[in-house]
C-alpha positions as CSV (number, residue, x, y, z in Angstrom):
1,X,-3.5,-17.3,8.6
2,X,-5.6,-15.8,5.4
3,X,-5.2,-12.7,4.4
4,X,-2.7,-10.6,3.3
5,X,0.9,-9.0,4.6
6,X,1.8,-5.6,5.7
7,X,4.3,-3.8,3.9
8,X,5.8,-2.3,6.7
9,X,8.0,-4.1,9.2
10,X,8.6,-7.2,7.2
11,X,12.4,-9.2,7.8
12,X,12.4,-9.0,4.2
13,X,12.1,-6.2,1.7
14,X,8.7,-7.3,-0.2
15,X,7.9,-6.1,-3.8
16,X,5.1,-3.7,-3.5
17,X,3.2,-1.9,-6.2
18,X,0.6,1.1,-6.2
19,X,-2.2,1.1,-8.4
20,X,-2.1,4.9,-9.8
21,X,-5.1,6.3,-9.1
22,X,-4.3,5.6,-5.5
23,X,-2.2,8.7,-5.9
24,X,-5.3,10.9,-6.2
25,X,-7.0,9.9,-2.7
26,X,-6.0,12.3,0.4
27,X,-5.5,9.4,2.6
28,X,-6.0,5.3,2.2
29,X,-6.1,3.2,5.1
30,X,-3.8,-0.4,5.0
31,X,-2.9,-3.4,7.1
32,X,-0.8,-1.9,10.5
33,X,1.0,-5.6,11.0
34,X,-2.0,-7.3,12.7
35,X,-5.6,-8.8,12.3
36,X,-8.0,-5.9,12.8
37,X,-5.5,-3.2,12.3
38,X,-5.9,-0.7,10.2
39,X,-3.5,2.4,9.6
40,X,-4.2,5.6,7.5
41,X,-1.3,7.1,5.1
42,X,-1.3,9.8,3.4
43,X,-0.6,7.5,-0.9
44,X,2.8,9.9,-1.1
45,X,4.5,8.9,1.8
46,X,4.0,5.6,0.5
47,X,5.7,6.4,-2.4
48,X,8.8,7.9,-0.1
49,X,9.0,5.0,2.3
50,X,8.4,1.9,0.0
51,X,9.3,3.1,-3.4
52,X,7.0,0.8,-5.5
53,X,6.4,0.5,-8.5
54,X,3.6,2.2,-10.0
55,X,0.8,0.1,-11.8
56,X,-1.9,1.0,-13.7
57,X,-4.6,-2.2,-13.4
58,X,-8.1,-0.1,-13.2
59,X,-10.2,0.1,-16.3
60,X,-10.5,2.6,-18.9
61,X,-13.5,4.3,-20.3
């Protein structure tokens, strides 16, 4: 299938990393684990559960 992976539930841990500014947003929706299905989180208890690593790939004035 196209498209891309949750990172919840998977049989193996997946490397998973947040752009920055996503820290900023009250809530971001992403992938529940099937087609369709979408799942708001509030970007810091994606920093609790998953732990990834934090990336900075946005432009820059």
């Amino acid at each position: 299938m196209v498209g891309g992976c949750s990172p919840f539930g998977t049989k193996k841990p997946l490397p998973v990393h947040l752009e920055k500014t996503i820290l900023d947003l009250p809530l971001i929706y992403i992938n529940g684990g099937k087609r369709g299905y979408l799942v708001g989180v509030h970007p810091h208890d994606i920093l609790r559960v998953l732990q990834p690593k934090i990336v900075e790939c946005g432009l820059k004035d």
